[in-house]
C-alpha positions as CSV (number, residue, x, y, z in Angstrom):
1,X,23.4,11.8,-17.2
2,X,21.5,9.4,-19.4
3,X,18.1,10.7,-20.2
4,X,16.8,7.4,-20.0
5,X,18.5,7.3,-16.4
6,X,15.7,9.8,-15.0
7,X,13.1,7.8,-16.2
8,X,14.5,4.6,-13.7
9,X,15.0,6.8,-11.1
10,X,11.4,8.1,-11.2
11,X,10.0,4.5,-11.5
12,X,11.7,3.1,-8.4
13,X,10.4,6.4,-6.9
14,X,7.2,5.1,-7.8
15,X,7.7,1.6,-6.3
16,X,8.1,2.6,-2.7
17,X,4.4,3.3,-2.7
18,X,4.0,-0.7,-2.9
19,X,6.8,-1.2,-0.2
20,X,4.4,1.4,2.1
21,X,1.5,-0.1,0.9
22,X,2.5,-3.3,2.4
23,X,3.8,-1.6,5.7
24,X,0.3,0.4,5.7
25,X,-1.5,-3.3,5.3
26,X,0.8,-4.6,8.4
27,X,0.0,-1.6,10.3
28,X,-3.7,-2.2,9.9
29,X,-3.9,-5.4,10.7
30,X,-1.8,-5.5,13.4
31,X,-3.9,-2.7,15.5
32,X,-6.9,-4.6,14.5
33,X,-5.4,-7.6,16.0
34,X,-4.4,-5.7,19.3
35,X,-7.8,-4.2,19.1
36,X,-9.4,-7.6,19.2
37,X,-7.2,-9.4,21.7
38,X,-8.2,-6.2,24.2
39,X,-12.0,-5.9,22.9
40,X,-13.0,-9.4,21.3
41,X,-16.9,-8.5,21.4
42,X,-16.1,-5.8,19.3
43,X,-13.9,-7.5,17.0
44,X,-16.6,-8.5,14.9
45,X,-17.9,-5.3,14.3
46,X,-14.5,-3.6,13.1
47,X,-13.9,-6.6,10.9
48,X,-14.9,-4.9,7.9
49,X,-13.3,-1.9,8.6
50,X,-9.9,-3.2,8.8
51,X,-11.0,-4.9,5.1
52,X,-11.7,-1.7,3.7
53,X,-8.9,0.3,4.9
54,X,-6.8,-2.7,3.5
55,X,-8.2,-2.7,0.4
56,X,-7.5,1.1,-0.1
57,X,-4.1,0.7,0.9
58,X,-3.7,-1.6,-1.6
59,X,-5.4,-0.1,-4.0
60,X,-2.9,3.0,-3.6
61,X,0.2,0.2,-3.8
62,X,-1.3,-0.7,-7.3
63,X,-2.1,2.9,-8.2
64,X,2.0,3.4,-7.7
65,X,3.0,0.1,-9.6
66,X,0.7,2.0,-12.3
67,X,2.4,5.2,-12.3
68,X,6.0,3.2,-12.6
69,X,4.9,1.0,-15.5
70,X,3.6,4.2,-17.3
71,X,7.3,5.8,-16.2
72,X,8.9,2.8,-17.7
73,X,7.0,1.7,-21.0
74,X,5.4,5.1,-21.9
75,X,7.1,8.5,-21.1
């Protein structure tokens, strides 16, 4: 095997963390929304909840796109 094969393997390894990131933003999202349509006095109140539990699931997507640039361009 190519030694530089391992180090593409190990990046697309990498880059399902921004595919899950983006299923982990759906799933958010989607139970605030079903949260809302059941509870809308509520809704307002868990508003900035769902944007903070977005925002670190994103923040874990970038974190992965890191770690397979690194992979890529410097090991």
């Amino acid at each position: 095997m190519d030694p530089a094969a391992g180090k593409y393997i190990g990046a697309g390894l990498a880059c399902l963390g921004m595919g899950l990131a983006g299923v982990g933003v759906g799933n958010i999202f989607g139970n605030f929304l079903s949260g809302a349509l059941r509870n809308p006095s509520a809704a307002d109140g868990q508003f900035a909840r769902a944007f903070i539990g977005a925002a670190l699931a994103e923040g874990l997507g970038i974190f992965s796109l890191v770690v397979a640039l690194v992979l890529l361009f410097v090991a």
